[in-house]
VMD Tcl script that draws the C-alpha trace (Angstrom):
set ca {
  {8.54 -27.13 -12.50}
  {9.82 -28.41 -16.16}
  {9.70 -25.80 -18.85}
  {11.43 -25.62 -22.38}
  {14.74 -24.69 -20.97}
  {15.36 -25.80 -17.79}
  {14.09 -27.53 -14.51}
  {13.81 -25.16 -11.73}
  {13.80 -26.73 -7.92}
  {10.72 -26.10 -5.65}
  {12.82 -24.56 -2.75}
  {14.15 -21.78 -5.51}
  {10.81 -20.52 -6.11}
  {10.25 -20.15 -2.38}
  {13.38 -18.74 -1.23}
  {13.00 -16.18 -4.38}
  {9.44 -14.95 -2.51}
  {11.10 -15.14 0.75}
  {13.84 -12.93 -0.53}
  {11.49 -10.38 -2.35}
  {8.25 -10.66 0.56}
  {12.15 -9.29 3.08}
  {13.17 -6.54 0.63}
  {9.54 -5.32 0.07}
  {8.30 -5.59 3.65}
  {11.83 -3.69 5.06}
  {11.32 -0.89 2.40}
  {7.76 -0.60 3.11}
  {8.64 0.45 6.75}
  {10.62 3.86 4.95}
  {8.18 4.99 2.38}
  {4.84 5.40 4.65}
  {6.54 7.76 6.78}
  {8.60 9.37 3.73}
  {5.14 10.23 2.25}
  {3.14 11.29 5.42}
  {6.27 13.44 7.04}
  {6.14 15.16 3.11}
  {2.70 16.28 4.29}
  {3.65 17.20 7.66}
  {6.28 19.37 7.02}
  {4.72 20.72 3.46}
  {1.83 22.17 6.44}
  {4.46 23.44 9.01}
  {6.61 25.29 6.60}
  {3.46 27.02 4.90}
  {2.45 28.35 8.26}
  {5.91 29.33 8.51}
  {5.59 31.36 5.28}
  {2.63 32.80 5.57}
  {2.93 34.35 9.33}
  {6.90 34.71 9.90}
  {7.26 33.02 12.78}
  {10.62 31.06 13.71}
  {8.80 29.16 15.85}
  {7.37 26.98 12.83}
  {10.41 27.48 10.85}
  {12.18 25.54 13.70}
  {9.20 23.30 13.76}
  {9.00 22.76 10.02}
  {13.03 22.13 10.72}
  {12.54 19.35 13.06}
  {10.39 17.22 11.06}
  {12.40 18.09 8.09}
  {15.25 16.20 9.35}
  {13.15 13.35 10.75}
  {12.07 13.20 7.03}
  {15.54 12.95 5.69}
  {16.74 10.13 7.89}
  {13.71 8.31 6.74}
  {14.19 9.12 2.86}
  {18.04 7.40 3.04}
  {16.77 4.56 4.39}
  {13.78 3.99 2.01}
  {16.06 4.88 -1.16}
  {18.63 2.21 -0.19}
  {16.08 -0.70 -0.05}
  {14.20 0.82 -3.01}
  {17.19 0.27 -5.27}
  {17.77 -3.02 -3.86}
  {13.88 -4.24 -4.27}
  {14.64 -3.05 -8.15}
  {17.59 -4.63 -8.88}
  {15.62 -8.61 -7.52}
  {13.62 -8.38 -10.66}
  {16.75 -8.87 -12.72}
  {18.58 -11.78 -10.17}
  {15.84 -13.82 -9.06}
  {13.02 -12.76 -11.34}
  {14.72 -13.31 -14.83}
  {11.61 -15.42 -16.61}
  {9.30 -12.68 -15.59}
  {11.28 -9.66 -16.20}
  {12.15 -11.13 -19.72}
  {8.09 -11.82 -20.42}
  {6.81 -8.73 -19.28}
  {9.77 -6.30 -19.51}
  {8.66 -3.99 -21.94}
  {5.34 -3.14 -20.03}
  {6.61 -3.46 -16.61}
  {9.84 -1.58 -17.55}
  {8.46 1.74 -18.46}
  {6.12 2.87 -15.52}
  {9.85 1.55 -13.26}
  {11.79 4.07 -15.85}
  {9.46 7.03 -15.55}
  {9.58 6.83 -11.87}
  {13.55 6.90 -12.17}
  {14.39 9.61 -14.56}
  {11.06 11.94 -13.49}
  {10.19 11.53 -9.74}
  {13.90 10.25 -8.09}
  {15.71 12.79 -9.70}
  {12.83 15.77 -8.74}
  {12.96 14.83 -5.41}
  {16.37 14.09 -5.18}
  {17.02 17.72 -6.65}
  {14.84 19.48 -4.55}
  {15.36 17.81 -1.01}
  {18.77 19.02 -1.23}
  {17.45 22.56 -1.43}
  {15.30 21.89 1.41}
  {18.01 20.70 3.74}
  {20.61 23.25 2.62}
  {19.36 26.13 1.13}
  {17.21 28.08 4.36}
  {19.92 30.86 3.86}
  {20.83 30.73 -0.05}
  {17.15 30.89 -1.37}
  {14.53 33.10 -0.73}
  {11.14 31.83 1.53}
  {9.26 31.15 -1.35}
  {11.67 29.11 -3.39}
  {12.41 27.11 -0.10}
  {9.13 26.75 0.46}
  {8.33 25.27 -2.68}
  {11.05 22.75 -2.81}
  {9.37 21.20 0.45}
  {6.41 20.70 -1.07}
  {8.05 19.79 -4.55}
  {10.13 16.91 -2.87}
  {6.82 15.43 -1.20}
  {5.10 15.64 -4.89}
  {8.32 13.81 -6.33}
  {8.00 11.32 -3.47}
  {4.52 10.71 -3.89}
  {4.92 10.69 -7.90}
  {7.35 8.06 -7.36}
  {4.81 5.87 -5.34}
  {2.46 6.75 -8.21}
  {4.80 4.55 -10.93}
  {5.94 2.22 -9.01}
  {1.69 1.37 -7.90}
  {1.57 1.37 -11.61}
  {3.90 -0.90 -12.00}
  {2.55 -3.46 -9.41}
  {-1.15 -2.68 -10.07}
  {-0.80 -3.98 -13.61}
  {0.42 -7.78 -12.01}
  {-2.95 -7.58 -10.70}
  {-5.23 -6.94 -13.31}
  {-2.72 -6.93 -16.58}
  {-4.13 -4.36 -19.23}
  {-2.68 -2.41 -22.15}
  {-0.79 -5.59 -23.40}
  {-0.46 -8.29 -25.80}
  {1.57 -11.33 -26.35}
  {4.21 -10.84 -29.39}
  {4.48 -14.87 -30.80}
  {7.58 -13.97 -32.43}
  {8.96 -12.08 -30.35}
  {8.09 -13.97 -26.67}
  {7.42 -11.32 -25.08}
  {4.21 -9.34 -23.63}
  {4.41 -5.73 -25.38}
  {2.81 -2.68 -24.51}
  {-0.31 -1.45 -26.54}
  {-1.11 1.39 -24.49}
  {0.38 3.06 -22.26}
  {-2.90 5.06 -20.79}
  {-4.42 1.78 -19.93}
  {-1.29 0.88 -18.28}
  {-0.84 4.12 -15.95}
  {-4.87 4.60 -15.50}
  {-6.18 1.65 -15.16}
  {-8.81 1.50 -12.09}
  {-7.13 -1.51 -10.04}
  {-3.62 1.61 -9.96}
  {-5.91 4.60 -9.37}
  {-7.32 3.19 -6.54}
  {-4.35 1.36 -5.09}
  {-2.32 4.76 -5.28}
  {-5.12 6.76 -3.84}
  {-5.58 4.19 -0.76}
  {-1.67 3.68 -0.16}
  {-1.16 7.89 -0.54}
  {-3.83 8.65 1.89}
  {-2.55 5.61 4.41}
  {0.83 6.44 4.26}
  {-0.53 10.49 5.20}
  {-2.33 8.58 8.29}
  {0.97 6.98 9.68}
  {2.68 9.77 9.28}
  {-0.07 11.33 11.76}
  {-0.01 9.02 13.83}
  {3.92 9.24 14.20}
  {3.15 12.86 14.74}
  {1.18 12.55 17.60}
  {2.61 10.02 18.71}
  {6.48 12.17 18.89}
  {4.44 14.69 20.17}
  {3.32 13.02 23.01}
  {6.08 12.11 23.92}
  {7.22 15.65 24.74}
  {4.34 16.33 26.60}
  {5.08 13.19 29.25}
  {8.64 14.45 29.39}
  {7.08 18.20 29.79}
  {9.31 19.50 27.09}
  {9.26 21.66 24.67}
  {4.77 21.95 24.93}
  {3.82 24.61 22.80}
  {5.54 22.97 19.88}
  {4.01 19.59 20.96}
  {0.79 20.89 21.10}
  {0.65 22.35 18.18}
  {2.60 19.54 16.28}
  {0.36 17.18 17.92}
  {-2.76 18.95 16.98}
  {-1.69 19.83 13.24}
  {-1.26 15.01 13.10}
  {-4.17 15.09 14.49}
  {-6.19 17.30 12.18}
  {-4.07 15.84 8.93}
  {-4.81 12.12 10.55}
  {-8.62 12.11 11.04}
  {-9.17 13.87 7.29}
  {-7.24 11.72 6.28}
  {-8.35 8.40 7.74}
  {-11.68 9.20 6.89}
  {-10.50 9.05 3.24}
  {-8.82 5.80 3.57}
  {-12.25 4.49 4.91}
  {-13.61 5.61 1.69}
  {-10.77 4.67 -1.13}
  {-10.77 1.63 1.07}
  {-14.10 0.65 0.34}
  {-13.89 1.77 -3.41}
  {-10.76 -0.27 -3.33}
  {-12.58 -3.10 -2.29}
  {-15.17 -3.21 -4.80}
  {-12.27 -3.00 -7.53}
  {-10.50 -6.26 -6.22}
  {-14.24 -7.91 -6.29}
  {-14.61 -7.12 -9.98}
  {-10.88 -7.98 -10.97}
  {-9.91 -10.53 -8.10}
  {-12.52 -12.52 -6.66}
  {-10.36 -15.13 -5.57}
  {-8.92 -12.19 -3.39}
  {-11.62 -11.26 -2.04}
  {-13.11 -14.96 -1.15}
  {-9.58 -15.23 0.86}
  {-9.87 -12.03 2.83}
  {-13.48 -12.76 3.68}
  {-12.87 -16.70 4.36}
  {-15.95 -17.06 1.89}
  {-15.39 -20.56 1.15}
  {-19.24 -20.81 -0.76}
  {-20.87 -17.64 -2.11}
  {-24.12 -16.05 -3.03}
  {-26.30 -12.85 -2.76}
  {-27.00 -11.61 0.38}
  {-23.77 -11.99 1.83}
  {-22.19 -10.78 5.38}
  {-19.32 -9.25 5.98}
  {-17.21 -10.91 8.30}
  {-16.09 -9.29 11.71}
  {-14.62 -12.71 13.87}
  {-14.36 -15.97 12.52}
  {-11.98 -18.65 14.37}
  {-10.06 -18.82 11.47}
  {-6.47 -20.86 12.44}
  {-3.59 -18.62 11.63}
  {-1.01 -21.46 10.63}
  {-2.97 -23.58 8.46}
  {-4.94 -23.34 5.19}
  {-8.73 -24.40 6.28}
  {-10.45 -27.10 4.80}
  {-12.32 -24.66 2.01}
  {-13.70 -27.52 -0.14}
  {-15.59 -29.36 3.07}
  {-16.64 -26.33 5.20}
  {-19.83 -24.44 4.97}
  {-17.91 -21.38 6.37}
  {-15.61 -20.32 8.98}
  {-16.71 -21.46 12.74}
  {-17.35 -19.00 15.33}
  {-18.17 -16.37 12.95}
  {-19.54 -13.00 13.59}
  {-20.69 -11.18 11.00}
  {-22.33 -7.73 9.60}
  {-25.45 -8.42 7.54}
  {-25.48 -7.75 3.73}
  {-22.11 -5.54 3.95}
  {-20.01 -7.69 2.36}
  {-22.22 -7.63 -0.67}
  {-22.32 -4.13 -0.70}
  {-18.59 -3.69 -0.50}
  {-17.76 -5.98 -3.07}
  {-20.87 -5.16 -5.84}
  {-22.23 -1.88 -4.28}
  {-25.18 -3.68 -4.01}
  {-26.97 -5.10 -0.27}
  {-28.18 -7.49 -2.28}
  {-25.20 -8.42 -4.87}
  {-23.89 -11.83 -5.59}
  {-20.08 -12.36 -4.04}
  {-18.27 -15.71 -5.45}
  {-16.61 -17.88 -2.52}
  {-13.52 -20.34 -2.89}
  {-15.69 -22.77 -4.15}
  {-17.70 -20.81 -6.82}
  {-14.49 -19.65 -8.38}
  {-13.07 -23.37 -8.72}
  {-16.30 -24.68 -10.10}
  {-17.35 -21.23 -12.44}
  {-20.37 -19.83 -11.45}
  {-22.47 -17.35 -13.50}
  {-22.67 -13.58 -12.58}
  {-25.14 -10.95 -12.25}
  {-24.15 -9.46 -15.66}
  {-25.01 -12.40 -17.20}
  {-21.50 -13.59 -17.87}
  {-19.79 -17.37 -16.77}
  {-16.85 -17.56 -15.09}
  {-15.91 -20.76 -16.36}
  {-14.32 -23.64 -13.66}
  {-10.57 -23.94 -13.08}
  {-10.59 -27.67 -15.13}
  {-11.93 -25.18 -18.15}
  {-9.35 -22.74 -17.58}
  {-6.61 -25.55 -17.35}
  {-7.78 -26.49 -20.67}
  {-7.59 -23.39 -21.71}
  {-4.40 -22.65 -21.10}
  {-2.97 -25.96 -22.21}
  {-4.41 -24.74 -25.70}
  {-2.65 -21.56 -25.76}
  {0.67 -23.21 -25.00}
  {-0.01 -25.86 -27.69}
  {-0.63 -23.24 -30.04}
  {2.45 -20.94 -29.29}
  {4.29 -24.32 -29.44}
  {3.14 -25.57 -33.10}
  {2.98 -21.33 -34.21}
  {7.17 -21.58 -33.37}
  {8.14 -24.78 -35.35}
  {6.04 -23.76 -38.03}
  {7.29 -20.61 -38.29}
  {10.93 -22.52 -37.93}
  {9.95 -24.72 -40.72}
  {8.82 -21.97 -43.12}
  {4.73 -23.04 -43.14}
  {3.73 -19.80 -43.53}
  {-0.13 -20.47 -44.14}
  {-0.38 -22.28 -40.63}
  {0.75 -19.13 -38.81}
  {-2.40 -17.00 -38.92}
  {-4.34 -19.64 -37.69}
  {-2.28 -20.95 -34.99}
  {-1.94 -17.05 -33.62}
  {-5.68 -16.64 -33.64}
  {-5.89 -19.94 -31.60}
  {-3.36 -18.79 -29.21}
  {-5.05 -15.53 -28.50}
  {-8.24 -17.00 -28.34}
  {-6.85 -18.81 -25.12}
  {-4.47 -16.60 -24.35}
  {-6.00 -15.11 -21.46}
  {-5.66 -18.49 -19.06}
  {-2.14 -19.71 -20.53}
  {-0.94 -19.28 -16.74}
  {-3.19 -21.97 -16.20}
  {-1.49 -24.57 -18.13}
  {0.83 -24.81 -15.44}
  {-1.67 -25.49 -12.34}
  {-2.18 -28.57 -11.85}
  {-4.42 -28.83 -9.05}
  {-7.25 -25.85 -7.17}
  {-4.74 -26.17 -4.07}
  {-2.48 -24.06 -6.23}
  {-4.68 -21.17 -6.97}
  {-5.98 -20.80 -3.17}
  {-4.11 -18.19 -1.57}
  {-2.99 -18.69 1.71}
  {-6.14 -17.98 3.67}
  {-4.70 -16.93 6.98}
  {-2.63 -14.59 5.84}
  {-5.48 -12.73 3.80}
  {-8.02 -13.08 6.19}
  {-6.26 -11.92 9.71}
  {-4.24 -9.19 7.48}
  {-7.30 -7.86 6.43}
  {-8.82 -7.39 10.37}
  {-5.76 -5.86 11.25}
  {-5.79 -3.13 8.49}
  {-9.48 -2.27 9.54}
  {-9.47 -2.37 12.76}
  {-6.01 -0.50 13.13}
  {-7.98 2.36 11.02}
  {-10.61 2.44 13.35}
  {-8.80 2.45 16.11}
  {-6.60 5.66 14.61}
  {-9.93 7.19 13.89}
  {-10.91 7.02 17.49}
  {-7.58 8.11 18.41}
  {-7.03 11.43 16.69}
  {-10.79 11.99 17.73}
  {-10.10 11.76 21.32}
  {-6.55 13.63 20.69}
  {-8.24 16.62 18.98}
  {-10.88 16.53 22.19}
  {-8.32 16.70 24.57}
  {-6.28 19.77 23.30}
  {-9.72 21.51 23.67}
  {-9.83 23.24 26.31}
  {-13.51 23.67 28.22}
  {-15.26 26.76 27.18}
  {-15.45 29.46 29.28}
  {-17.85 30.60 32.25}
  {-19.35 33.21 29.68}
  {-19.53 30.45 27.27}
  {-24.24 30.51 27.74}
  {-24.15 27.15 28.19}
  {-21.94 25.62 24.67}
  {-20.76 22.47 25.60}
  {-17.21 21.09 25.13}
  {-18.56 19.10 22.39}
  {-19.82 22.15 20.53}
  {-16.72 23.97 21.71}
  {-14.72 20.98 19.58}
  {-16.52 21.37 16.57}
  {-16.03 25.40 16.68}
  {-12.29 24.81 17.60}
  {-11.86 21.71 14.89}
  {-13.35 23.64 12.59}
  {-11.07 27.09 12.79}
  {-7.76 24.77 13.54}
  {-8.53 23.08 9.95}
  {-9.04 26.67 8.20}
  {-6.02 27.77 10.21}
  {-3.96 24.93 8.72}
  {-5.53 24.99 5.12}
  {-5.98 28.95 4.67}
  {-2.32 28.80 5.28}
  {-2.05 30.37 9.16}
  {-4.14 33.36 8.19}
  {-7.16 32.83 10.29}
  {-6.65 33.86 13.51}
  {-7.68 30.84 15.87}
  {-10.63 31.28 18.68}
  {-7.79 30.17 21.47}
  {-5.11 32.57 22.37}
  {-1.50 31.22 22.15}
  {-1.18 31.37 26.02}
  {-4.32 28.84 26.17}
  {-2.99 27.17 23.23}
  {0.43 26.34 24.41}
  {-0.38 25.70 28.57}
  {-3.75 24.52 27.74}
  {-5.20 21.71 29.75}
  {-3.32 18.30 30.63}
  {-3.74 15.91 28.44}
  {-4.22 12.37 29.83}
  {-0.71 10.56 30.78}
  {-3.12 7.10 29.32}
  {-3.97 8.81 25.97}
  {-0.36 10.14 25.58}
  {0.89 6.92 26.35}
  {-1.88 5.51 23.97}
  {-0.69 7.54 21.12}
  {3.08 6.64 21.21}
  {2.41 3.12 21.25}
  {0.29 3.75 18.39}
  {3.31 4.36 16.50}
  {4.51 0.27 15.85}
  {0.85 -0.34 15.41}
  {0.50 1.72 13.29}
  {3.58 0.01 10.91}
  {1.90 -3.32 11.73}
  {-1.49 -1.72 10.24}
  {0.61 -0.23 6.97}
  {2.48 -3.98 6.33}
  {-0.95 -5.66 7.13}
  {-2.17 -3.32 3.96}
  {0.56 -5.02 1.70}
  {0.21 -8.73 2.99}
  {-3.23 -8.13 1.82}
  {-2.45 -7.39 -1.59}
  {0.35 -9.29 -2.55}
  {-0.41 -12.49 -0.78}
  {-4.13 -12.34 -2.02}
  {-3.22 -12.27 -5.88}
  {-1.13 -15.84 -5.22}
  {-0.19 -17.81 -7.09}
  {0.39 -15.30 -9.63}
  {3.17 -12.86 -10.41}
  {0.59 -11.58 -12.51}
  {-2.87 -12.68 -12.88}
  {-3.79 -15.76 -14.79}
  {-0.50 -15.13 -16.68}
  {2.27 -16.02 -15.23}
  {2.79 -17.93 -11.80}
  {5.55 -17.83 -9.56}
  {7.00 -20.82 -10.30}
  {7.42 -19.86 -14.47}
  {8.83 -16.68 -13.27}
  {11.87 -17.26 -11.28}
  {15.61 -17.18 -12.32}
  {17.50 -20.45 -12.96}
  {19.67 -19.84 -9.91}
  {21.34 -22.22 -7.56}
  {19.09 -22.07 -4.16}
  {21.95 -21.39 -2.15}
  {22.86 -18.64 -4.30}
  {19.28 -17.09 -2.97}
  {19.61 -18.67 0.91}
  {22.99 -16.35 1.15}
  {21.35 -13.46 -0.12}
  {18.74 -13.63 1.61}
  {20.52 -13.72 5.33}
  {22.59 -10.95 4.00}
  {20.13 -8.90 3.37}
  {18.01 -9.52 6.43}
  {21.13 -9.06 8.40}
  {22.01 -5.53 6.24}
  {18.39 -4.43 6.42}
  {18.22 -5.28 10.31}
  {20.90 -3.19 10.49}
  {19.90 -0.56 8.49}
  {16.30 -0.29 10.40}
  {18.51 -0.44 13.79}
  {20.76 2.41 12.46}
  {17.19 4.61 11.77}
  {16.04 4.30 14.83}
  {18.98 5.01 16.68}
  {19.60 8.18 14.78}
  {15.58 9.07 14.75}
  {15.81 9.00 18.45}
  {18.83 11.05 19.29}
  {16.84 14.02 16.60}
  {14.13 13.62 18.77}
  {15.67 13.79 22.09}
  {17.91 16.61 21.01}
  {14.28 18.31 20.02}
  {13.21 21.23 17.63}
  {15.77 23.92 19.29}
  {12.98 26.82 20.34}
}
mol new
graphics top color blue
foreach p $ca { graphics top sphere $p radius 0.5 }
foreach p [lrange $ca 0 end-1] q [lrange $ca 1 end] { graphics top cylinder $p $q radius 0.2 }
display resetview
């Protein structure tokens, strides 16, 4: 792709993705589990505090350290994943740093350095600070991890719906106008919300799933139990939340990111009434033919829900493929004008910016205001002047569409699991019981278990602590079941991401700037070394984790 200064090979732009989808997808496997653990051990240590017992001191201990192996890892990639805007990303990070920049800064200098600060008290400070204080610096270093993930979801939320901005002619630059539209715009509320709460539910899961393990090596079972039972708790509440940001999450990207949403659905041709696809026989490796196909064969599908997902509506109108390429007109009363228009478009805004430089060059002062108002006019497609073609603006449906199922389904299936989980560490009520049913007994035992964990251990549980830690056996299938829940549960978390960054393609940020205009004038080897470095550095890296996460949890919690 040709631009003023230079001509930048095809293969670049791709082995620049392939380079950044490595880094991102590698550090996305730390910061779930940073941010769920946080949780975790935030609820362990609070018990701790509140009845005196070493036994959760030990406990909150254990996953403490789990934690901290975890947080390494995920800080080393983080830095890494930065510093790729700068190298490969040079166009785009010039454009766009003074917006993009400042939600990346805040995160440094506020949320690194508070919960770089206070997981060092954590770790080393049991015996130099009093309960409180330590207690407090647990829950302060999962706030400065999770205040991090807030900036940096800023930061990548505003690539998908750009607000808070305008484009400075003389200076070339996109520049900040607000900051509060930046940091609260609704497309980074809901993305943080959704990734917070999903990261909390692999953490559960990772819970249980560690826990279980125990229990089929018939170790260490009253801290099992309990550990397994406090995921469990902290995993439904929260899944059920996910279900609902999720859906609230999913109206957003239908207002801001149709296209999106046409490519997660498969919805190659629109209109009210729509279904919301369970199966389809979509091919994994190749992009369907969108523009000839009525829809996607063998499709099963749930009447009317897609419309309500994406408008709120049963009844609302959801563009497909082909409704976004051609414009269509929506229920507001608004046209969303064809690609060919937006091409147009953007091939005015360029023309503009063009003949606003040379006659600011040449001194023609009186042209300037009316070139700039012709620019911003059209400013909104000028990514478009470099498409040439709708192939370019498709995402790659696949991707979207099977990520999608797999995020869903995985949350269902974690939903089910921590239900069946919590039902299983219930025992069967007794003889004197007048007939209450397990069931019933699980609601009555759910129900103190969650005011034991969020009154902070002071209600006294209905089940003594013999029951509690001999209890019933468990199920070797379900135990096994939850600790192969575990890597699904990281497939279900990267599935999440794949979903969101390969459904806003082409752009590195919407209808702005594509990929291709964004890249660094590098050689592509330069990038082709890199990137086997880095894949061979992370591998290692991910390989050292485990190793070391296994030996903590072999060596156990030291009751």
């Amino acid at each position: 792709m040709e631009n003023e200064l230079f001509t930048i090979d095809s293969s670049m732009v791709d082995w620049s993705r392939a380079q950044f989808a490595l880094t991102a997808i590698y550090h996305w496997l730390f910061v779930p589990l940073t941010l769920g653990l946080a949780v975790i051990m935030g609820i362990m240590e609070t018990i701790y505090y509140r009845t005196g017992r070493d036994f959760w001191k030990q406990t909150a201990q254990f996953w403490q350290r789990l934690f901290g192996i975890n947080f390494a890892m995920g800080v080393a990639t983080g830095i890494i994943l930065e510093f790729e805007f700068g190298t490969n990303w040079s166009n785009y990070s010039f454009l766009v740093g003074d917006v993009f920049g400042a939600p990346l800064a805040i995160e440094g200098i506020v949320a690194f350095f508070m919960e770089s600060t206070f997981v060092a008290v954590m770790f080393f400070g049991w015996k130099k600070v009093s309960r409180g204080f330590h207690l407090a610096s647990t829950w302060l270093t999962g706030l400065g991890a999770t205040i991090s993930a807030w900036w940096i979801l800023v930061a990548n939320s505003w690539m998908q719906y750009p607000v808070g901005q305008e484009f400075n002619l003389d200076t070339m630059r996109n520049e900040m106008v607000s900051f509060v539209d930046v940091a609260l715009s609704p497309v980074a509320i809901d993305k943080f919300c959704h990734t917070v709460i999903s990261a909390w539910v692999l953490g559960a899961v990772f819970t249980v799933g560690v826990s279980a393990w125990y229990l089929l090596k018939k170790r260490d079972v009253e801290f099992a139990r309990k550990s397994m039972c406090i995921g469990a708790i902290v995993g439904l509440v929260a899944s059920v939340l996910a279900a609902a940001t999720g859906h609230h999450s999913a109206y957003t990207v239908g207002q801001t990111q149709p296209m999106k949403l046409a490519a997660m659905e498969a919805l190659y041709n629109g209109g009210k009434d729509q279904s919301l696809t369970v199966f389809a026989a979509v091919n994994p490796f190749q992009q369907p033919d969108w523009q000839n196909e009525e829809e996607a064969p063998a499709r099963l599908a749930v009447p009317y829900a897609l419309s309500f997902l994406a408008t709120n509506d049963f009844h609302g109108y959801v563009p497909g493929i082909n409704d976004i390429i051609n414009g269509y007109e929506k229920e507001n009363g608004e046209t969303e004008i064809p690609l060919s228009e937006k091409i147009t478009r953007g091939n005015a805004a360029i023309t503009a910016m063009r003949a606003y430089r040379e006659a600011k060059r040449d001194g023609r002062e009186q042209e300037l205001e009316i070139l700039s108002s012709e620019f911003q006019e059209n400013m909104p497609w000028m990514g478009y002047a470099y498409v040439d073609e709708p192939e370019q603006v498709v995402p790659f449906i696949p991707v979207c569409f099977w990520a999608f199922r797999i995020m869903v389904g995985g949350g269902c299936l974690f939903i089910l699991l921590f239900m069946v989980v919590l039902y299983s560490l219930t025992p069967n009520p007794s003889p004197s019981g007048e007939g209450s049913s397990r069931f019933r007994h699980l609601i009555k035992t759910f129900w103190f278990k969650t005011k034991y964990i969020f009154t902070l251990g002071k209600v006294t549980t209905p089940l003594s602590t013999r029951r509690e830690a001999g209890g019933e056996a468990i199920p070797r299938w379900l135990l096994h079941a939850a600790l192969w829940c575990i890597p699904v549960a990281y497939i279900v978390s990267e599935s999440g991401w794949l979903v969101a960054e390969f459904g806003r393609q082409p752009w590195t940020i919407q209808d702005m700037l594509p990929t291709w205009v964004g890249v660094s004038a590098l050689p592509t080897s330069s990038v082709m070394i890199t990137f086997f470095l880095f894949l061979v550095l992370f591998t290692t890296m991910l390989a050292v984790e485990i190793s070391i996460m296994c030996k903590q949890i072999k060596r156990g919690p030291n009751l």
